[in-house]
C-alpha positions as CSV (number, residue, x, y, z in Angstrom):
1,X,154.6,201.2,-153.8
2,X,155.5,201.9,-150.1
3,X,154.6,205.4,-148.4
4,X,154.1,206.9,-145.2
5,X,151.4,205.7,-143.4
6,X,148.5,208.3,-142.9
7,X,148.2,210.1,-139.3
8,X,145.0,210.0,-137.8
9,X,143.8,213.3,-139.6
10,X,144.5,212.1,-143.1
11,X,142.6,208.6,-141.9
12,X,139.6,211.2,-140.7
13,X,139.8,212.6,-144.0
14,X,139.9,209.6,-146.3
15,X,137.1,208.0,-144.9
16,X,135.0,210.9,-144.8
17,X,135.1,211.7,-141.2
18,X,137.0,214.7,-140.8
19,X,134.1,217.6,-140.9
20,X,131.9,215.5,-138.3
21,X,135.4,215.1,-136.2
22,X,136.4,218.7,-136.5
23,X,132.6,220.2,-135.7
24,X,132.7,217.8,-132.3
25,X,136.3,219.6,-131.8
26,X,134.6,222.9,-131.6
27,X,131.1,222.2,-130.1
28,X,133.7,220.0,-127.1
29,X,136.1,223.3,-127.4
30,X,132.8,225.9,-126.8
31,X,131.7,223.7,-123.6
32,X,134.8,223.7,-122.1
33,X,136.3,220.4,-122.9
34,X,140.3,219.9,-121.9
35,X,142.1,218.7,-124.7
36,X,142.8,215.2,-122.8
37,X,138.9,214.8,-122.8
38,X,138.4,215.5,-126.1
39,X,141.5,213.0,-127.4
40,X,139.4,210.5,-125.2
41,X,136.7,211.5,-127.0
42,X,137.8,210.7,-129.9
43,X,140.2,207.5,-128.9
44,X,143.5,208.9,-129.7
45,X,146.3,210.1,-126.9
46,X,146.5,213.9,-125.5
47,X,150.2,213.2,-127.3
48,X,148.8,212.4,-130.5
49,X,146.4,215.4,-130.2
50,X,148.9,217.7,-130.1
51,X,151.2,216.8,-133.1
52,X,148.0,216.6,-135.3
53,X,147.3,220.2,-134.2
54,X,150.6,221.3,-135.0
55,X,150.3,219.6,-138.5
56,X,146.7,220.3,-139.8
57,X,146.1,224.0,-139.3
58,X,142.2,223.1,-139.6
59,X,142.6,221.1,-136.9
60,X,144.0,223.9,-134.8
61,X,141.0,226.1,-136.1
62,X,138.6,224.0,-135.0
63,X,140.0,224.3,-131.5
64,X,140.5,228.3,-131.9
65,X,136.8,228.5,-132.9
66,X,135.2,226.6,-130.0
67,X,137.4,228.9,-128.2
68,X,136.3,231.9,-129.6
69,X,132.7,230.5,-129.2
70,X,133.1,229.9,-125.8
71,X,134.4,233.2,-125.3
72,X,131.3,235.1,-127.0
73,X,128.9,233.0,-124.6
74,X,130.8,234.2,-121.8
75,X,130.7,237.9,-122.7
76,X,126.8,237.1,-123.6
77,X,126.0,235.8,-120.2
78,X,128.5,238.9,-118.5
79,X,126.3,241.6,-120.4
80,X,123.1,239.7,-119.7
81,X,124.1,240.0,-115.7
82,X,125.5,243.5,-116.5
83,X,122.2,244.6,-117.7
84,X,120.3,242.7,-115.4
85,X,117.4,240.5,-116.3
86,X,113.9,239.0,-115.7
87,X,113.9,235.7,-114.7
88,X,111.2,232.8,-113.3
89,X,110.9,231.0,-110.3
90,X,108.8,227.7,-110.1
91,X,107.6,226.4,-106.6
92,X,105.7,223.3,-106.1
93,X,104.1,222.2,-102.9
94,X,102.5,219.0,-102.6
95,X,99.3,219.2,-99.9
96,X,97.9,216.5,-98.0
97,X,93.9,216.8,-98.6
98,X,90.8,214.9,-97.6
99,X,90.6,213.8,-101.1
100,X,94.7,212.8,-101.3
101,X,97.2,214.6,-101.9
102,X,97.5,218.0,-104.1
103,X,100.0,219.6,-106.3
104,X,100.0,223.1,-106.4
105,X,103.0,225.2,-108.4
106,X,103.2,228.4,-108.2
107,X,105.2,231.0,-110.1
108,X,107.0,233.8,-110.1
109,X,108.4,236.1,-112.3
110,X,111.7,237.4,-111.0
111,X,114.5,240.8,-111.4
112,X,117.7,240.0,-111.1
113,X,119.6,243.6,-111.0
114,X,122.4,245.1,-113.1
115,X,125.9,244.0,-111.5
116,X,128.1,246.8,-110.7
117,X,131.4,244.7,-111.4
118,X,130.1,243.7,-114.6
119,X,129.3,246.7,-115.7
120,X,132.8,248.1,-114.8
121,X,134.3,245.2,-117.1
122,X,132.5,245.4,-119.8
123,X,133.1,248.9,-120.0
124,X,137.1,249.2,-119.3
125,X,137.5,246.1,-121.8
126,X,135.2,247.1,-124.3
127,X,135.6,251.6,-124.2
128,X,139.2,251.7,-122.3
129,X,140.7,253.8,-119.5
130,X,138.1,256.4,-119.5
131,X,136.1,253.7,-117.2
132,X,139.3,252.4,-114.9
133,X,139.2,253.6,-111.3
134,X,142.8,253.9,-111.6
135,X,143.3,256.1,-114.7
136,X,144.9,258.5,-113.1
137,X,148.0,256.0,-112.2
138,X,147.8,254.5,-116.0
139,X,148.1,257.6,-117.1
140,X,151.1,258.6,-114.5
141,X,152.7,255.5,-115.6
142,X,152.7,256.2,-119.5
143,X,154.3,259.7,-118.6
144,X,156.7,257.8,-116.7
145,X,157.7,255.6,-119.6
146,X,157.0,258.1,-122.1
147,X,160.2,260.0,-120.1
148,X,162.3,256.8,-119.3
149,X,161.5,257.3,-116.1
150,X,160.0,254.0,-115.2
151,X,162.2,250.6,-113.4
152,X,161.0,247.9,-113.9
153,X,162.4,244.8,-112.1
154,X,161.7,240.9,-111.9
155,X,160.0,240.0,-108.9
156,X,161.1,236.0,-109.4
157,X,164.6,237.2,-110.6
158,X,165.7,236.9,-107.1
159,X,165.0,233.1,-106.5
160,X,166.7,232.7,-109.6
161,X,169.9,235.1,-109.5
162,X,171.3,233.7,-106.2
163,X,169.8,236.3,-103.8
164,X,170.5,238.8,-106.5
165,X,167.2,241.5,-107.5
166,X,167.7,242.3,-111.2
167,X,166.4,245.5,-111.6
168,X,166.5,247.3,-115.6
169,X,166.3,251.2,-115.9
170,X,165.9,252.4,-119.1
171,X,168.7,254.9,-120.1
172,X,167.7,258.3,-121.3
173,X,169.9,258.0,-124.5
């Protein structure tokens, strides 16, 4: 009886592979591994990786979770430095003595201080406009959209159009 052969997923999977394969995905993913290092990784082609991720939705979710992991660390280390923190500082000297030489570490506890543009981010991404220093021009510009007042053109349009700005006004119809 003649089939198709298995991709490299369904070979994962039948020998028994697959959960240790997609958990590396994810923990690679959440450190910031490219794609072409983790097909290296696993010793398939950055081509190969891509079908399979296409094909296996698990496979894709393994990748969407280390992203989403990596993403939560990045928050956690933006609202540690938004908050400030306490921190400490090792210094070690080595001393020549009569007796030879000494090792003396000393050490020292540390403050590092809230970040002002932390803070700002945090709060415009997680509680809105109320925290932009530009509300006042959001807001403007939702009226003007709100009213179809608002053009908008394509700042690359020109390159492509022959010399030609596009630019779109929306009609008041």
């Amino acid at each position: 009886m003649k089939g198709k052969m298995p991709d490299t997923y369904e070979r994962w999977e039948r020998s028994g592979h697959l959960e240790s394969k997609l958990k590396a995905i994810a923990e690679m993913t959440s450190k910031r591994a490219t794609q072409k290092e983790i097909a290296e990784y696993l010793g398939i082609t950055q081509k190969t990786i891509i079908k399979l991720r296409k094909k296996h939705p698990r496979l894709e979710a393994a990748f969407q979770y280390g992203d989403e992991e990596l993403r939560k660390s990045l928050e956690d280390a933006m609202l540690k430095k938004a908050l400030g923190f306490e921190y400490e500082e090792t210094v070690s000297v080595i001393e020549e003595t009569k007796r030879g030489t000494k090792k003396k570490v000393t050490k020292y506890k540390k403050q590092a201080l809230p970040d002002y543009s932390s803070i700002k981010y945090l709060l415009i991404t997680k509680f809105g406009i109320d925290f932009n220093d530009k509300k006042a021009e959001i807001e403007l510009m939702e009226k003007r959209i709100e009213n179809n007042e608002e053009i908008w053109s394509d700042e690359n349009s020109f390159k492509k159009n022959n010399g030609t700005k596009w630019i779109w006004k929306q009609s008041k119809e």
